[in-house]
VMD Tcl script that builds the backbone (N, CA, C; Angstrom):
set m [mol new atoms 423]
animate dup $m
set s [atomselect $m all]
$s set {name element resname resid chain x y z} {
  {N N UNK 1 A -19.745 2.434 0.095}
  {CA C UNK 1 A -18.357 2.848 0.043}
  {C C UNK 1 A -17.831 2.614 -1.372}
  {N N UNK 2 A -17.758 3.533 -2.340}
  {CA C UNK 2 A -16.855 3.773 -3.571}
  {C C UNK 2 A -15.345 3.572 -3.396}
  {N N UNK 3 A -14.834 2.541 -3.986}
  {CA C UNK 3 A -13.455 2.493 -4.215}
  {C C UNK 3 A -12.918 2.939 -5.521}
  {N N UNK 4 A -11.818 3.847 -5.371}
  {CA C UNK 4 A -11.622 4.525 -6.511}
  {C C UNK 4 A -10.399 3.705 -7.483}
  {N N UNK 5 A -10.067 4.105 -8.402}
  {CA C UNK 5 A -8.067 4.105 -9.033}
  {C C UNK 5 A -7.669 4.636 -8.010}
  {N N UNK 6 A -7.355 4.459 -6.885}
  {CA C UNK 6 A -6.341 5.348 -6.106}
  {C C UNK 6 A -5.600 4.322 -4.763}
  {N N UNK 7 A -4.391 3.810 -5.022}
  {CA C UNK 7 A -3.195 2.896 -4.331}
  {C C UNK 7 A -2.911 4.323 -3.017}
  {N N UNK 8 A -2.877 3.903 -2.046}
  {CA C UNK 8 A -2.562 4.675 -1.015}
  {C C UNK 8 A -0.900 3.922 -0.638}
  {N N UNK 9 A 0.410 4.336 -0.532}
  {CA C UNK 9 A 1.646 4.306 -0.747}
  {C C UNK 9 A 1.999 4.742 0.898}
  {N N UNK 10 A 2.237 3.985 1.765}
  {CA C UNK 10 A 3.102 4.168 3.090}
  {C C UNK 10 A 4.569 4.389 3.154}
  {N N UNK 11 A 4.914 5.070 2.814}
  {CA C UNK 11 A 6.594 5.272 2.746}
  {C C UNK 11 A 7.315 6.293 3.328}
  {N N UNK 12 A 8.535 6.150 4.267}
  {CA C UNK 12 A 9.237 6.846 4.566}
  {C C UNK 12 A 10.087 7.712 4.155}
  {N N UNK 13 A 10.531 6.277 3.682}
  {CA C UNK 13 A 12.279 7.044 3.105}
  {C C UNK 13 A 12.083 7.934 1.249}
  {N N UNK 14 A 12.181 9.015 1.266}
  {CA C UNK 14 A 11.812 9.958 -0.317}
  {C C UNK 14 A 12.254 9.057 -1.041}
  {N N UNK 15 A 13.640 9.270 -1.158}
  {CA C UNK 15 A 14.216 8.691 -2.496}
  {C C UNK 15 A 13.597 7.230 -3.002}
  {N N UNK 16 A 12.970 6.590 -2.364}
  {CA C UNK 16 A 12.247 5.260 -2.792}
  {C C UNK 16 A 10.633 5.542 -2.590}
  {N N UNK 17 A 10.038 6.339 -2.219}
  {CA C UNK 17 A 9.006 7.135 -2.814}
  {C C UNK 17 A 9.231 7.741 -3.836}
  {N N UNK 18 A 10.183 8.079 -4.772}
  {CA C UNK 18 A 10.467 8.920 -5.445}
  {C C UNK 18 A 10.045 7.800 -7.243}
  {N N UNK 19 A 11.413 7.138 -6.427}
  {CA C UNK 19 A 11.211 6.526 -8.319}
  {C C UNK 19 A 9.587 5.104 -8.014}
  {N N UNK 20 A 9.100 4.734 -6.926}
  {CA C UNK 20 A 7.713 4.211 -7.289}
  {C C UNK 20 A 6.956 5.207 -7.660}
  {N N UNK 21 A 6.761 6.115 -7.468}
  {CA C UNK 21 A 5.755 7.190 -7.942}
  {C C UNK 21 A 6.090 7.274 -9.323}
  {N N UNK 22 A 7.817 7.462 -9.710}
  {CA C UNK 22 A 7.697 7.397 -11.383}
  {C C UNK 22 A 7.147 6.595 -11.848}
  {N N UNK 23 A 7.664 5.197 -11.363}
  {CA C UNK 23 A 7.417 3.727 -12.160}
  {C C UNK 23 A 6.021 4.042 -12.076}
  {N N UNK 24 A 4.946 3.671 -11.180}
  {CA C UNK 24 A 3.443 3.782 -11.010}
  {C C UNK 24 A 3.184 4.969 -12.230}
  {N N UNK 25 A 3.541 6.059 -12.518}
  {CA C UNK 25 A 3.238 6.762 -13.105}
  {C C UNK 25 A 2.999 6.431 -15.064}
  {N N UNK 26 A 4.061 5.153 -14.834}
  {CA C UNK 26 A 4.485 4.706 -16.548}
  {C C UNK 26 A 3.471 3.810 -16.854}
  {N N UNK 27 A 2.728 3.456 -15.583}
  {CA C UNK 27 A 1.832 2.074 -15.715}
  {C C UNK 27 A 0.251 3.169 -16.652}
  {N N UNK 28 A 0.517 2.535 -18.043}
  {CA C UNK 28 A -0.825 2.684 -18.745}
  {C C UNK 28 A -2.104 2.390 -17.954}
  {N N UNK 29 A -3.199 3.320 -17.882}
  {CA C UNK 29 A -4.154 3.009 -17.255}
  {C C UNK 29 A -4.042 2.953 -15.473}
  {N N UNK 30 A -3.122 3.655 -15.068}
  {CA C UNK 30 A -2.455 3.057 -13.938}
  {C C UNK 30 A -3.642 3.807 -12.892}
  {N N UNK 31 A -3.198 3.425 -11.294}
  {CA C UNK 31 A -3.818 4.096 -10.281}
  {C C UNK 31 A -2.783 5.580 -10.541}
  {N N UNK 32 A -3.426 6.549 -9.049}
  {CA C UNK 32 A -3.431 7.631 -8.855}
  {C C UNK 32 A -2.617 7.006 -7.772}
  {N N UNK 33 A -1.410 7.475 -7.148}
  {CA C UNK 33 A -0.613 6.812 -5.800}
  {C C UNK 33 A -0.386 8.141 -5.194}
  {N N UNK 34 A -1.231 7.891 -3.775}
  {CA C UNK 34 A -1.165 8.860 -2.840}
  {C C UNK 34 A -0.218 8.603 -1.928}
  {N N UNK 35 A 0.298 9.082 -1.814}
  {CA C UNK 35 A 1.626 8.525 -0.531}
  {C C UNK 35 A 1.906 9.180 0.610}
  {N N UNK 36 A 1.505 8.770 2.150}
  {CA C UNK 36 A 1.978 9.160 3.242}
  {C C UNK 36 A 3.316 8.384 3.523}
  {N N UNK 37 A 3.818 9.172 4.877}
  {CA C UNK 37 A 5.349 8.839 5.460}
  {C C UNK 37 A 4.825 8.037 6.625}
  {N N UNK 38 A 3.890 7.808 6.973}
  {CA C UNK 38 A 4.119 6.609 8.453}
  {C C UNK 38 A 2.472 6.352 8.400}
  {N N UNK 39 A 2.607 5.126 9.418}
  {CA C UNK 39 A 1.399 4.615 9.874}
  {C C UNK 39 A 0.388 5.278 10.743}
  {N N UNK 40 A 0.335 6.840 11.282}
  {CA C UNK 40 A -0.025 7.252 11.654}
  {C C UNK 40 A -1.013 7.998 10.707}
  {N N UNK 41 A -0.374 8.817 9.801}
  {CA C UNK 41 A -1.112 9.694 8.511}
  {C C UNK 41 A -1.788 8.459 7.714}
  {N N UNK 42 A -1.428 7.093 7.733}
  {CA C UNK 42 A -1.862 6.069 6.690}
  {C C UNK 42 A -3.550 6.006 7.057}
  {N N UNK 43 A -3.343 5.551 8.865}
  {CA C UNK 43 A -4.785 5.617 9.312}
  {C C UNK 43 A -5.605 6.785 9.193}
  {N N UNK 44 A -5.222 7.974 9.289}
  {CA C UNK 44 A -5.536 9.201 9.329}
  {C C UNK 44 A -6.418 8.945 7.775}
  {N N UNK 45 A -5.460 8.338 7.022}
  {CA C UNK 45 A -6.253 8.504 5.630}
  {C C UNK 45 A -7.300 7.450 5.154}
  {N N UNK 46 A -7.361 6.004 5.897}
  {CA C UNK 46 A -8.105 5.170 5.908}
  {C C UNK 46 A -9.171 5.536 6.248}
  {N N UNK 47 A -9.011 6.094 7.450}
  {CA C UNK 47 A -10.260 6.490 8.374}
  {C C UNK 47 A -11.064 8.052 7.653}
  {N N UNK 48 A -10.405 8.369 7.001}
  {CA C UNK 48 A -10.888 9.915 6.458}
  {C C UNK 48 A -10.946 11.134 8.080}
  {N N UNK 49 A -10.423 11.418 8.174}
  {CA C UNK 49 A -9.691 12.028 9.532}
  {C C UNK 49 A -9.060 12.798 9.149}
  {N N UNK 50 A -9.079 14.089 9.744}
  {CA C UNK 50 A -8.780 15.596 9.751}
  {C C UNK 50 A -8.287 15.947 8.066}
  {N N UNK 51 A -7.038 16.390 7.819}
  {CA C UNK 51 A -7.194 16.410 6.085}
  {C C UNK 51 A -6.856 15.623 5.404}
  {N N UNK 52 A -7.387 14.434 5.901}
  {CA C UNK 52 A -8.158 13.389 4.679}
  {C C UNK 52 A -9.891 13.032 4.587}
  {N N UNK 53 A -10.107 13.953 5.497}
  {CA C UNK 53 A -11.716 13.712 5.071}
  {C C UNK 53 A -12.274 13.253 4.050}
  {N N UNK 54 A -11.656 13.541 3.035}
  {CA C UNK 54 A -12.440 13.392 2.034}
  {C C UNK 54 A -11.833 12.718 0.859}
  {N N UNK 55 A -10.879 12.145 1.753}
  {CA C UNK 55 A -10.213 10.791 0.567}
  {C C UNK 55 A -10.754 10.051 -0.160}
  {N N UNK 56 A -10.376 9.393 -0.975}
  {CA C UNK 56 A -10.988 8.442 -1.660}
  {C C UNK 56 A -10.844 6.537 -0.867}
  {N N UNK 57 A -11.568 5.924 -1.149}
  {CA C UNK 57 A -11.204 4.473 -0.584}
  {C C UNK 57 A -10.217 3.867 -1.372}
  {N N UNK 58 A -9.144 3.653 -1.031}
  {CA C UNK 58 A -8.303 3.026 -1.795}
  {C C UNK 58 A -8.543 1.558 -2.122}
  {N N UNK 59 A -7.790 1.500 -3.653}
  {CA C UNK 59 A -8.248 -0.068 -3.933}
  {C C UNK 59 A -7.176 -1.316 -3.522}
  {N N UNK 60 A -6.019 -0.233 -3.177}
  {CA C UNK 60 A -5.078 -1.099 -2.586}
  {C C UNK 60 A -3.848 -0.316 -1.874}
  {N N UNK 61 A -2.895 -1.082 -0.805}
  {CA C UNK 61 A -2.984 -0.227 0.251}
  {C C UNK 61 A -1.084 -0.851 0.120}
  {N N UNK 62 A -0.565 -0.382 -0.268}
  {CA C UNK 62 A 1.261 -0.577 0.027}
  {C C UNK 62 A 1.418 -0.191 0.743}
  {N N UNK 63 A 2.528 -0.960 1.719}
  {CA C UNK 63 A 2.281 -0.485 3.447}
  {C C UNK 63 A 3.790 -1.056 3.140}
  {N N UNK 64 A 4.679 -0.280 3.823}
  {CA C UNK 64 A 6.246 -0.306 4.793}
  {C C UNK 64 A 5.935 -0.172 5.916}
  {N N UNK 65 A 6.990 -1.821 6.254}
  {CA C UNK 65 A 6.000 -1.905 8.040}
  {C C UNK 65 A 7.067 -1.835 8.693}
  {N N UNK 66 A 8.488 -0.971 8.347}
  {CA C UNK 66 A 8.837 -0.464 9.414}
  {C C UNK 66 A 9.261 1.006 8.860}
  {N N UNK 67 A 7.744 2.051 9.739}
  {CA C UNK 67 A 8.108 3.508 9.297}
  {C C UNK 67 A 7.807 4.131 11.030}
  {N N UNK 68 A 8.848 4.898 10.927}
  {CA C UNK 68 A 8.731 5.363 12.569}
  {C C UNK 68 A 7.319 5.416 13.139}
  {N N UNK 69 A 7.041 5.809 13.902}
  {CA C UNK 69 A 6.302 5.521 14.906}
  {C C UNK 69 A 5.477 4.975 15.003}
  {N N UNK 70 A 3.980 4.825 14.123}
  {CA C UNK 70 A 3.321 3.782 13.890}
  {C C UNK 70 A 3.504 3.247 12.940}
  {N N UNK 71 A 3.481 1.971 13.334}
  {CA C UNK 71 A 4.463 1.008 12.507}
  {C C UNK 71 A 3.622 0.745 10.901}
  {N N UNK 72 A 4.084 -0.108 10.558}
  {CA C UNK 72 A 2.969 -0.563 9.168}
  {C C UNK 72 A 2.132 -1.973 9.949}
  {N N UNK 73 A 2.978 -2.638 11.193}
  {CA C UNK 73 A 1.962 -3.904 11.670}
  {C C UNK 73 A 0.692 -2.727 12.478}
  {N N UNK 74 A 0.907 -2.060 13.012}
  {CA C UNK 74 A -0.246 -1.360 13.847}
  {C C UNK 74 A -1.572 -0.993 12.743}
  {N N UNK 75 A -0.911 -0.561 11.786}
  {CA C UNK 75 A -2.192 0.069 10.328}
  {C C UNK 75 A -2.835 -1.469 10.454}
  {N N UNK 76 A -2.092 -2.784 10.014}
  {CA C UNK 76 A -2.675 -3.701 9.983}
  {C C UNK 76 A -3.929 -4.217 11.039}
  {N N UNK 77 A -3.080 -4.365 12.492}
  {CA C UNK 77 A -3.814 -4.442 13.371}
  {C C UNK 77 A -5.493 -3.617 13.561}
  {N N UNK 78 A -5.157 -1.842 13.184}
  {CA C UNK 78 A -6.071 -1.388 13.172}
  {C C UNK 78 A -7.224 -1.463 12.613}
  {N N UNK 79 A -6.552 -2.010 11.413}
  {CA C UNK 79 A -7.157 -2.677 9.996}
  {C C UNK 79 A -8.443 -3.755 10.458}
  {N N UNK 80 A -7.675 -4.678 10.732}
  {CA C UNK 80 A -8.131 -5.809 10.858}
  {C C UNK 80 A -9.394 -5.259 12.035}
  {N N UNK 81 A -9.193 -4.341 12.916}
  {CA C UNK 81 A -10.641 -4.265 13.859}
  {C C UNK 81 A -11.329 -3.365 13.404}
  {N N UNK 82 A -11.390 -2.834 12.271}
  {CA C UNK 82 A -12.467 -1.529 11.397}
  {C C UNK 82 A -12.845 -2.444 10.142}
  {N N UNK 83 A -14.212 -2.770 10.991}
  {CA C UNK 83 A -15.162 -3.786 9.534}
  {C C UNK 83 A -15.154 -3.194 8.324}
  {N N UNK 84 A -14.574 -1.841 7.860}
  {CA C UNK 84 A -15.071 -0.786 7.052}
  {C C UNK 84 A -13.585 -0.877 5.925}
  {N N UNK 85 A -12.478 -1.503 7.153}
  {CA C UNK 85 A -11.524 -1.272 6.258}
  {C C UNK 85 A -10.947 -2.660 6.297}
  {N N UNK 86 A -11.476 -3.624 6.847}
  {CA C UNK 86 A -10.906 -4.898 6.429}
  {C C UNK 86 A -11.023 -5.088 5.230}
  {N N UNK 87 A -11.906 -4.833 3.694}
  {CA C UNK 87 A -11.827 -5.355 2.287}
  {C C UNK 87 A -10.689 -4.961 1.771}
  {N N UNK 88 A -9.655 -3.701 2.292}
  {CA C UNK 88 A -8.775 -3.373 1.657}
  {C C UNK 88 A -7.549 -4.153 1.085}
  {N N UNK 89 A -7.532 -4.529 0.144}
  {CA C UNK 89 A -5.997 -5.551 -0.218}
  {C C UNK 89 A -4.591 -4.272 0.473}
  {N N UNK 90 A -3.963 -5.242 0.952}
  {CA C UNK 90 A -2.823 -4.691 1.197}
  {C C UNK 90 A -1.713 -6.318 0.753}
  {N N UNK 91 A -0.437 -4.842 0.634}
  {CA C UNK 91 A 0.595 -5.638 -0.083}
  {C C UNK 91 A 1.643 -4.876 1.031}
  {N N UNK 92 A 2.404 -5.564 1.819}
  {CA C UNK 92 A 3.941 -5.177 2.375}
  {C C UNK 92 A 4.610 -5.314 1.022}
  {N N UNK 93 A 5.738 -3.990 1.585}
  {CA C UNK 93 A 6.702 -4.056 0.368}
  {C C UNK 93 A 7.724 -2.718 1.429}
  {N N UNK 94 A 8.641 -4.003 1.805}
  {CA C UNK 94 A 9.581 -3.610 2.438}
  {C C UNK 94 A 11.428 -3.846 2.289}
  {N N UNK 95 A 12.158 -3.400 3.046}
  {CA C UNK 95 A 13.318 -3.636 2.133}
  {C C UNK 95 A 14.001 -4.995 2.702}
  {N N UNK 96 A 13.358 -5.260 4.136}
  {CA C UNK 96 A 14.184 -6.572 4.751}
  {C C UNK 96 A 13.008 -6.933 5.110}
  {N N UNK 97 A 12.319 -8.327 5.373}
  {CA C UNK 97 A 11.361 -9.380 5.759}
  {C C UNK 97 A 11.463 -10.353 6.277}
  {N N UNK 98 A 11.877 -9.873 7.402}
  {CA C UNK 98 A 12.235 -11.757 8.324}
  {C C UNK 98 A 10.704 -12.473 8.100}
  {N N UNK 99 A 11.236 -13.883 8.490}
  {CA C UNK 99 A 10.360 -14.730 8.127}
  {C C UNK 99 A 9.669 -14.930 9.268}
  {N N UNK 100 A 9.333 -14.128 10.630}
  {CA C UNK 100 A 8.657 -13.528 11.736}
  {C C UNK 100 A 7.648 -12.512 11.204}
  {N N UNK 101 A 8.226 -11.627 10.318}
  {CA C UNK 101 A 7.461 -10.485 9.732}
  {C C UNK 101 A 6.660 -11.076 8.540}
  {N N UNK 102 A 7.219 -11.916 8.044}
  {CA C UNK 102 A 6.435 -12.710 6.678}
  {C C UNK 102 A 5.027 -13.192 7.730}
  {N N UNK 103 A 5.266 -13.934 8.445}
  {CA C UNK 103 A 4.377 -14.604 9.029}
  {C C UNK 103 A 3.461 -13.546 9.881}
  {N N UNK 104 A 3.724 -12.561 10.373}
  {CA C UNK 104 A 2.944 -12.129 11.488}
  {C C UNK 104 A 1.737 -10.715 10.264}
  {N N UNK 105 A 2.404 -10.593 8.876}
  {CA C UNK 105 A 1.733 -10.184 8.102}
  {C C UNK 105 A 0.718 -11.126 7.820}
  {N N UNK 106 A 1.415 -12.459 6.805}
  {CA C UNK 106 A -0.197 -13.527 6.481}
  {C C UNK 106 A -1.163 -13.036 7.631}
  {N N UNK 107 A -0.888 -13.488 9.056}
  {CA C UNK 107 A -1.822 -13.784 9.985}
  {C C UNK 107 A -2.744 -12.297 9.997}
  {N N UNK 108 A -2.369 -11.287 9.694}
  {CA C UNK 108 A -2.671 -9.707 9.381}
  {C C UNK 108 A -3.893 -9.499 8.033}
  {N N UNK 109 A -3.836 -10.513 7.189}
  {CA C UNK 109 A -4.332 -10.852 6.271}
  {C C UNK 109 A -3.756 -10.046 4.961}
  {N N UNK 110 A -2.496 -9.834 4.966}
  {CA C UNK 110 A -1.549 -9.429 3.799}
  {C C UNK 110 A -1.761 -10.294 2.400}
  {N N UNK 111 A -2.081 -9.735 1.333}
  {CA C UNK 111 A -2.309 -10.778 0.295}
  {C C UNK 111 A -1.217 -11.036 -0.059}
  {N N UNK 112 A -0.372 -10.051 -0.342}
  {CA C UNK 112 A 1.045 -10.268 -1.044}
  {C C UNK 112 A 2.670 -9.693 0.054}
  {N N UNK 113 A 3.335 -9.934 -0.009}
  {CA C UNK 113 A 4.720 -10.011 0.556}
  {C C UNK 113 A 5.934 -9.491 -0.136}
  {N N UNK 114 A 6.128 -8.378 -0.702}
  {CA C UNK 114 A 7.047 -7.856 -1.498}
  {C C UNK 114 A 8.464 -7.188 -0.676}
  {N N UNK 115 A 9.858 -7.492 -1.718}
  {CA C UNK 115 A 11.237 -7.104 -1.208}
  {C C UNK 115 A 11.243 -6.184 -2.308}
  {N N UNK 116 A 11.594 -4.830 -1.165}
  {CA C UNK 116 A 12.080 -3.703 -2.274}
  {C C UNK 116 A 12.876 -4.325 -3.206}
  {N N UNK 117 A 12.770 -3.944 -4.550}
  {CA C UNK 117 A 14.064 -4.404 -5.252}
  {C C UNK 117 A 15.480 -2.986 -5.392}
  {N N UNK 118 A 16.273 -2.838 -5.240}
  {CA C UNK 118 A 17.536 -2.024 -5.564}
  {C C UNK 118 A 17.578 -1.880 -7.108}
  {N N UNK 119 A 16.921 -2.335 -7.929}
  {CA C UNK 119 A 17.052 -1.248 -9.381}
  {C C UNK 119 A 16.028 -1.153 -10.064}
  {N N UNK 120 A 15.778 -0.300 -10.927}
  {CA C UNK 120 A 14.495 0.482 -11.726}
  {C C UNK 120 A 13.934 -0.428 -12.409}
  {N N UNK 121 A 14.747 -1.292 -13.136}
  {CA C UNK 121 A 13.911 -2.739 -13.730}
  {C C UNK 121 A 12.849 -2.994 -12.841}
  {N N UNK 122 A 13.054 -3.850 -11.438}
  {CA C UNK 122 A 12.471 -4.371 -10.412}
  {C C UNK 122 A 11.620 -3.520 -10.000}
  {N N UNK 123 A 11.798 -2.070 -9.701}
  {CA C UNK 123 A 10.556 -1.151 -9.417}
  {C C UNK 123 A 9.619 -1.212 -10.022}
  {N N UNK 124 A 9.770 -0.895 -11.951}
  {CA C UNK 124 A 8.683 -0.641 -12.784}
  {C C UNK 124 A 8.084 -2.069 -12.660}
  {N N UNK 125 A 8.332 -3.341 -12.602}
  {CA C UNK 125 A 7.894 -4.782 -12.706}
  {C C UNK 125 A 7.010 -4.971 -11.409}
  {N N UNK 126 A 7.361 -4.618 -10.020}
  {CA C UNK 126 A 6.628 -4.342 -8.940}
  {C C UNK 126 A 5.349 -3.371 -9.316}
  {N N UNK 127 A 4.959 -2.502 -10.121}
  {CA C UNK 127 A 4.421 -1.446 -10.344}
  {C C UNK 127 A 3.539 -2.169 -10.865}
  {N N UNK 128 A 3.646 -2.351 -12.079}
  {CA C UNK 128 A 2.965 -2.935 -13.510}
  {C C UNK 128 A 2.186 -4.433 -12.257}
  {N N UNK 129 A 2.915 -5.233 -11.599}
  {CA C UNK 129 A 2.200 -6.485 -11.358}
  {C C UNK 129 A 1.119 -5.954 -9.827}
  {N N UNK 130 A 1.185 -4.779 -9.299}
  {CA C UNK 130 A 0.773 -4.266 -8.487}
  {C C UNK 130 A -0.670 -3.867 -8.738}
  {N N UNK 131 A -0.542 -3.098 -10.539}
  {CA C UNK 131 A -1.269 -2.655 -10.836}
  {C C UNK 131 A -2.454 -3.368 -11.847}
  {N N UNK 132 A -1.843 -4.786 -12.061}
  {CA C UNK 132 A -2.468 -5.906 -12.779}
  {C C UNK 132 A -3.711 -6.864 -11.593}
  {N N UNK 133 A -2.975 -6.828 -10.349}
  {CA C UNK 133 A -3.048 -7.383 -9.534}
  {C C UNK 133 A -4.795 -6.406 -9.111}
  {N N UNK 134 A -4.520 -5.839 -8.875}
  {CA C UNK 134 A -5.825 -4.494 -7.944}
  {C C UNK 134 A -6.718 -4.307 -9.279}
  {N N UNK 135 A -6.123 -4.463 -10.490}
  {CA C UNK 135 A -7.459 -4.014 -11.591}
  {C C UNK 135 A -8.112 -4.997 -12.281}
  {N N UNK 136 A -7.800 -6.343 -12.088}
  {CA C UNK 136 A -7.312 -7.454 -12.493}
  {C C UNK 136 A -9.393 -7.319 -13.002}
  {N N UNK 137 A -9.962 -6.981 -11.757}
  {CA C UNK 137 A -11.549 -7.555 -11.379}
  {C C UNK 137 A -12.287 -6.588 -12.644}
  {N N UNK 138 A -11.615 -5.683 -12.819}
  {CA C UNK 138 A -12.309 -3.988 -13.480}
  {C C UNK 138 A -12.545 -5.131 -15.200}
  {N N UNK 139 A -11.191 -5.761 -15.634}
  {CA C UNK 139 A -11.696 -6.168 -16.755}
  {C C UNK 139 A -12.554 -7.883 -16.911}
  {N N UNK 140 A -12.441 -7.906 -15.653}
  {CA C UNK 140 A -13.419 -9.497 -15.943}
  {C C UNK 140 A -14.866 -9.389 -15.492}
  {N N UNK 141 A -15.042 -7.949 -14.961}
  {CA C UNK 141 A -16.550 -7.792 -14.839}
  {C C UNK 141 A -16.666 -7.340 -15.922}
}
mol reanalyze $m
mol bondsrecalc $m
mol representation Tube
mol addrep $m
């Protein structure tokens, strides 16, 4: 299994898909950010399933875990029982995080725990440490 530059992006709501895709875009050297709207198309794309067959393995997996219908905890759950896709780092990055949801992520095996931030500073800084974070291995091998 080849893992590529390519952040797979769970997001609902556009307008905050909108400016991470800019910010991600400013990041020198950055990933490729593919972005579905719910946990349903997310698995669809994990799994390489109908037109994602032929996705790439993502090297890291931003998940909003509350997007209608399948949730972002269910991707996890699913996660966690597909030996194929447990290596995936995933990062929540949501706009509210009770400390129920903090916790029931760790136990999910979430590496990181992110609060949307409300301005473009905080986006591009989420971006850049997102993208430090997932490539971190590329320059110490």
């Amino acid at each position: 299994m080849t893992v590529g530059r390519v952040f797979l992006y769970v997001e609902d709501h556009d307008p905050t898909a909108y400016l991470f895709e800019r910010a991600f875009a400013r990041v020198k050297d950055g990933p490729r950010l593919v972005r579905v709207k719910d946990g349903k198309q997310a698995l669809a794309f994990l799994l390489r399933e109908g037109e994602y067959r032929d996705s790439p393995v993502p090297r890291l997996l931003i998940l909003d875990i509350h997007t209608p219908g399948t949730s972002g905890f269910d991707v996890l759950a699913a996660m966690q029982r597909d030996e194929t896709l447990q290596s995936i780092p995933v990062v929540i990055l949501s706009s509210s995080i009770s400390p129920a949801d903090r916790e029931r992520g760790s136990r999910l095996g979430v590496r990181k725990i992110l609060v949307k931030p409300g301005e473009w500073a905080g986006i591009v800084e989420i971006a850049n440490e997102l993208c430090g974070m997932a490539f971190s291995q590329d320059s110490a091998g």
